[in-house]
C-alpha positions in Angstrom: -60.7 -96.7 -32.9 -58.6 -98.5 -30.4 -59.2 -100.9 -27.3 -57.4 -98.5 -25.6 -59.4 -95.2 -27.1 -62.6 -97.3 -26.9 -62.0 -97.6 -22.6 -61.1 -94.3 -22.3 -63.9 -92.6 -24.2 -66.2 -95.6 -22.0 -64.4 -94.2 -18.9 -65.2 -90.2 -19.5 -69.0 -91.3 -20.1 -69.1 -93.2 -16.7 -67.2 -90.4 -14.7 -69.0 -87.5 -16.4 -72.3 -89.0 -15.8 -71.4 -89.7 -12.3 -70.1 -85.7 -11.7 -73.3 -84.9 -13.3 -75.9 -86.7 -11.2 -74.3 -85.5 -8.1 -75.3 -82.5 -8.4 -78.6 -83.4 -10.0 -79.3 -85.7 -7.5 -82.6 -87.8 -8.5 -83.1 -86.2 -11.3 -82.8 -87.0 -15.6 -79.1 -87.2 -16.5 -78.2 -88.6 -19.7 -73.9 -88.5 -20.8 -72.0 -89.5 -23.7 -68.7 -89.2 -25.5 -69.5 -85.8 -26.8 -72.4 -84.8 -25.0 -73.4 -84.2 -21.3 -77.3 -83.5 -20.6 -78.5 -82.8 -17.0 -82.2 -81.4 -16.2 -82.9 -79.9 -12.6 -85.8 -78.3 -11.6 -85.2 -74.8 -10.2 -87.5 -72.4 -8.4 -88.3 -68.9 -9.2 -85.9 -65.8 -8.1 -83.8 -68.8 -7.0 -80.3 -66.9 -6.2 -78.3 -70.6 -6.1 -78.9 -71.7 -9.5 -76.2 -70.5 -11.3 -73.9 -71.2 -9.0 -74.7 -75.1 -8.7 -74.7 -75.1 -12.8 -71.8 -73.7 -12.9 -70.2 -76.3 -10.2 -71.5 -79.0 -11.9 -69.7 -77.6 -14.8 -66.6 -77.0 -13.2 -66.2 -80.5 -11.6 -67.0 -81.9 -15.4 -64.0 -79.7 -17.1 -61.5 -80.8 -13.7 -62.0 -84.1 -14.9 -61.1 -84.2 -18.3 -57.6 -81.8 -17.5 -56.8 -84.4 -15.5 -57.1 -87.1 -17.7 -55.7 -84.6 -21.1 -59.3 -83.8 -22.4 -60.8 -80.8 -23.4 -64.4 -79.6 -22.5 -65.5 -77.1 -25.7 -67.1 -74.3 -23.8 -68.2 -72.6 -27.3 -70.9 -76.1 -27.6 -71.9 -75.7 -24.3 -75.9 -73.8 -24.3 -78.6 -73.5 -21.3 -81.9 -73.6 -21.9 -84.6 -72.9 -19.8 -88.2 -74.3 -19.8 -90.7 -72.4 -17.6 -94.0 -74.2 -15.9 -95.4 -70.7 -16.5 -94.4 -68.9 -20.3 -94.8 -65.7 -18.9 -92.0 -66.4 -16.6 -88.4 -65.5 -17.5 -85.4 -66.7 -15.9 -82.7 -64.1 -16.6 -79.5 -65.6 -15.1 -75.9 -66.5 -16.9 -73.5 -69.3 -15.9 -69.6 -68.2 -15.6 -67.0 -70.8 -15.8 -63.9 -69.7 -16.7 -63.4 -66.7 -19.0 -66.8 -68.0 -20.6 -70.2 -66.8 -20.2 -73.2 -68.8 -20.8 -76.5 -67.4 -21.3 -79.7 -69.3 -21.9 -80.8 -69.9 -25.3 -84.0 -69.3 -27.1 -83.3 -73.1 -28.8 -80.8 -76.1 -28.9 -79.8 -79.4 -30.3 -80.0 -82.5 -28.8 -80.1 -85.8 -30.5 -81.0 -84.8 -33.5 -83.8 -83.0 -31.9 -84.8 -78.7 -31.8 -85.8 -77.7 -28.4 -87.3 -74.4 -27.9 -87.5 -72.4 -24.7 -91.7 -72.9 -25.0 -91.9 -76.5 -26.4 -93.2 -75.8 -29.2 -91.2 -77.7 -31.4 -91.3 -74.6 -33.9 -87.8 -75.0 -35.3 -87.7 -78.9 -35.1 -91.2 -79.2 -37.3 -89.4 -76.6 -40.1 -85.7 -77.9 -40.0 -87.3 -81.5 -40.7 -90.2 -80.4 -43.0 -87.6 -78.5 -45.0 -84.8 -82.0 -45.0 -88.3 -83.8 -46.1 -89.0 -81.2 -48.7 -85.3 -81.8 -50.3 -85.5 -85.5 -50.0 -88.6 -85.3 -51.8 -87.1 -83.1 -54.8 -84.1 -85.7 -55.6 -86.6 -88.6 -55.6 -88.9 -86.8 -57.8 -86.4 -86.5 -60.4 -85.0 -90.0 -60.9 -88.7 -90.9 -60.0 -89.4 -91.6 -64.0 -86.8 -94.5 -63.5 -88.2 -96.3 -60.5 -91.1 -98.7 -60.1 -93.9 -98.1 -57.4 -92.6 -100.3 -55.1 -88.6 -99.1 -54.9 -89.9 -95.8 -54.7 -92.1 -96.6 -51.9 -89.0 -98.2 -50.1 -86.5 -94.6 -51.1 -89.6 -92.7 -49.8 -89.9 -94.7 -46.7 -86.3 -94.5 -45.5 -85.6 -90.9 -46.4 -88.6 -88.9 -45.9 -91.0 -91.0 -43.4 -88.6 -92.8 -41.0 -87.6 -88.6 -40.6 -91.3 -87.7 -39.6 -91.5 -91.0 -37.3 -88.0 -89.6 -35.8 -88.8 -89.2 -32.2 -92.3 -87.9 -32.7 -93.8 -88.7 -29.4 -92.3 -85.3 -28.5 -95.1 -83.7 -31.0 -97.8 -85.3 -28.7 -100.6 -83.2 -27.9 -99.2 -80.3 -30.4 -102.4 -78.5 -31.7 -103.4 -79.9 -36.0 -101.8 -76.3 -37.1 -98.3 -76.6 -35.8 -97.4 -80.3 -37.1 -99.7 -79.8 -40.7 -96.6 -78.6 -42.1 -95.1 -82.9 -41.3 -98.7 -83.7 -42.8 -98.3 -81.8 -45.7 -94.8 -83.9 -46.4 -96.4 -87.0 -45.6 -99.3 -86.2 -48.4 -96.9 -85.1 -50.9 -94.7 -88.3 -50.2 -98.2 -90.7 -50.7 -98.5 -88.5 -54.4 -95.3 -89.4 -55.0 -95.4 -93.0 -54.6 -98.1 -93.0 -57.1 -96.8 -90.6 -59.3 -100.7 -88.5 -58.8 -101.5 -84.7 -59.3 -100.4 -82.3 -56.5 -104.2 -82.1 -55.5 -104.7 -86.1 -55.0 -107.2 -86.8 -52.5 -104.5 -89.0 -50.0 -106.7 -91.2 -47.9 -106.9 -93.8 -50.3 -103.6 -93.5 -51.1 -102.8 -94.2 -47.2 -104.8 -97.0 -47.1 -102.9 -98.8 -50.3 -99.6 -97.9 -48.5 -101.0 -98.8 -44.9 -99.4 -95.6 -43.6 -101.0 -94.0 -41.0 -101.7 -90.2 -41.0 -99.2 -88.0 -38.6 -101.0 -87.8 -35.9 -101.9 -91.7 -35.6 -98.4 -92.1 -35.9 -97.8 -89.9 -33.3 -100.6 -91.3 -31.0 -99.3 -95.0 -31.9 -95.8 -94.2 -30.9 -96.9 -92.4 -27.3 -99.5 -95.6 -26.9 -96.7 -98.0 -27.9 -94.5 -96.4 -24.9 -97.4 -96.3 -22.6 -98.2 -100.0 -22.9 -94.4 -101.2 -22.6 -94.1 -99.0 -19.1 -97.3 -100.9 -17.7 -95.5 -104.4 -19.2 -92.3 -103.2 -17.4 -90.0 -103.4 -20.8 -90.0 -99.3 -20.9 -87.0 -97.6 -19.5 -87.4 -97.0 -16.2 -87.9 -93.1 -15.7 -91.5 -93.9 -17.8 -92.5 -95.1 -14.6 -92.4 -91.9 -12.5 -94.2 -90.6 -15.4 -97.3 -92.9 -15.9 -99.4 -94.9 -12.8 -101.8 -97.6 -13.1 -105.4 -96.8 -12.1 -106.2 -99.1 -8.9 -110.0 -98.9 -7.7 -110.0 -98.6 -3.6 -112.9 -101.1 -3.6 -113.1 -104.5 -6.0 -114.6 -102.6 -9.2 -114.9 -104.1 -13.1 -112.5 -101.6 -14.0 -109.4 -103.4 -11.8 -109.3 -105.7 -14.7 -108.8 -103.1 -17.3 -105.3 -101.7 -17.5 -106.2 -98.0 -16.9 -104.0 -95.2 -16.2 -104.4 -92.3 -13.9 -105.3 -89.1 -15.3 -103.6 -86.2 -13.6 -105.9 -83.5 -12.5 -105.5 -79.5 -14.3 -105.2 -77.7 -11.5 -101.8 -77.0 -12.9 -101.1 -74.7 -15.8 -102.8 -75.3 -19.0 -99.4 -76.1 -20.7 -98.8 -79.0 -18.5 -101.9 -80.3 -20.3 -99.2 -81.3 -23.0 -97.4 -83.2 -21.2 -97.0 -86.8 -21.7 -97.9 -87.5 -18.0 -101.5 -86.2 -19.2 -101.8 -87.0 -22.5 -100.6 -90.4 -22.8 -103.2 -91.4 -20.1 -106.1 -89.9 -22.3 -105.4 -91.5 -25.1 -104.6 -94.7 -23.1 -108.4 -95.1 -21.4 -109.9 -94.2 -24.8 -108.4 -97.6 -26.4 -110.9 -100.8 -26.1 -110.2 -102.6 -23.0 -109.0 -105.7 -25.8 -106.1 -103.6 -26.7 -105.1 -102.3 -23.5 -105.3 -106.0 -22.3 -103.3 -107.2 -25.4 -100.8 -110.5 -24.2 -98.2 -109.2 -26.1 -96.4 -105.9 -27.8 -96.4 -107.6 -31.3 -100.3 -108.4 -30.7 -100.8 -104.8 -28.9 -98.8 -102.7 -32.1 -101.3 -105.3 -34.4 -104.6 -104.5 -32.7 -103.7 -100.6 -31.9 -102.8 -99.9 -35.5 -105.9 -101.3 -37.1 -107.9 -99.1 -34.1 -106.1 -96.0 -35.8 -106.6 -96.8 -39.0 -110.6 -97.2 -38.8 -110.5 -93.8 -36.7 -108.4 -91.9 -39.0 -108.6 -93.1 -42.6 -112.0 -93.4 -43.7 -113.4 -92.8 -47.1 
């Protein structure tokens, strides 16, 4: 690539970010080379909606005519994610001789999002790159030691369960046993053991966590880096410190307000609600850790004597 390539492909992520948040106002925009991701909340039986997505989109492919690009209207998908499951949004976006209808699923960084949340597709598409990863290491597996195989393992089949997996966070034991499942059979292989190896030793040789430690250490890890203010900023909209109205014991220990259920139960995943549960469970030691290296240190060893236990 160019200098001159480089600036312009610099220059259509500013401007298209820019044409995006206008008409998202305050809310999540996220814009890059090849991708343009805007989230707005919209309101039931609202008759504007499709008209202001299809603005937005409209002011985005002005743009890049004017300055010789193209915007690929065949990659473009809507999805919608309703408070409520039972409620369906039937609208289509019109731009140009294209029609866009929502989607039951999309892409996005690497990532499957379903219309529900449920992370259905994303658990099987990576279980199922695990599964293959797995199969080629098992057969030069004869010609490695324990430790390079525990390295090959650890780049291609656990750094793909660790991908992102705060999104899994409060996800019932049945949906993510399939990652489990993966993890186990990776520990087994490792060690070169039968398929029906008890694994919890074999986690604690390896010092790997179980999935959903990992998942909890990940959400924790992000929940004490927005308190520290070294956490993007849109964390903080998303998690409050607990401050007692009167001078209380607990104004000394780093809690975080849990949100009240009067919502729907599925906003009882969210990581607005789950984060903080998880947060006030810790020790106050760990939540008042001086530093992240210190924090990650202490909060693992937690997980490990609550998870891994012979």
């Amino acid at each position: 690539m160019t200098s001159g390539e480089g600036v312009t492909m610099k220059l259509m992520d500013e401007v298209a970010g820019i044409v995006a948040a206008r008409h998202c106002k305050t809310n999540i925009v996220t814009a890059s080379v090849d991708a343009i991701n805007f989230h707005r909340k919209i309101k039931k039986d609202d008759p504007t909606v499709a008209a202001r997505v299809s603005s937005c989109l409209a002011d985005i492919s002005t743009w890049m005519k004017e300055h010789h690009l193209q915007l690929n209207l065949a990659k473009t998908e809507l999805l919608v994610l309703p408070a409520n499951p039972s409620l369906q949004h039937d609208f289509t976006i019109q731009l140009e001789s294209s029609l866009i209808t929502p989607s039951r699923s999309v892409r996005n960084l690497g990532v499957t999002f379903d219309d529900q949340l449920t992370f259905t597709d994303h658990i099987s598409k990576t279980a199922r790159s695990c599964r293959f990863a797995l199969h080629n290491i098992r057969k030069i597996r004869p010609f490695l030691t324990e430790h390079a195989t525990q390295l090959i393992v650890q780049a291609l089949v656990i750094s793909r369960l660790d991908y992102c997996n705060a999104l899994l966070a409060g996800l019932p034991a049945c949906a993510t046993k399939p990652l489990q499942m993966i993890q186990n059979a990776a520990a087994r292989l490792v060690f070169n053991e039968p398929k029906r190896a008890h694994v919890t030793p074999l986690f604690i040789s390896l010092h790997w966590l179980p999935l959903a430690a990992r998942i909890k250490f990940k959400a924790l890890t992000l929940a004490y880096r927005t308190i520290t203010g070294s956490a993007p900023s849109y964390f903080h909209s998303l998690l409050r410190v607990y401050i007692p109205t009167r001078h209380l014991r607990s104004v000394n220990e780093r809690r975080l307000v849990v949100p009240s259920q009067k919502a729907t139960k599925s906003l009882s995943r969210t990581f607005s609600f789950t984060v903080p549960c998880w947060w006030n469970a810790l020790p106050t030691l760990i939540r008042n850790a001086e530093s992240l290296t210190t924090f990650k240190r202490q909060l693992k060893t937690n997980l490990f004597r609550e998870h891994l236990t012979l």
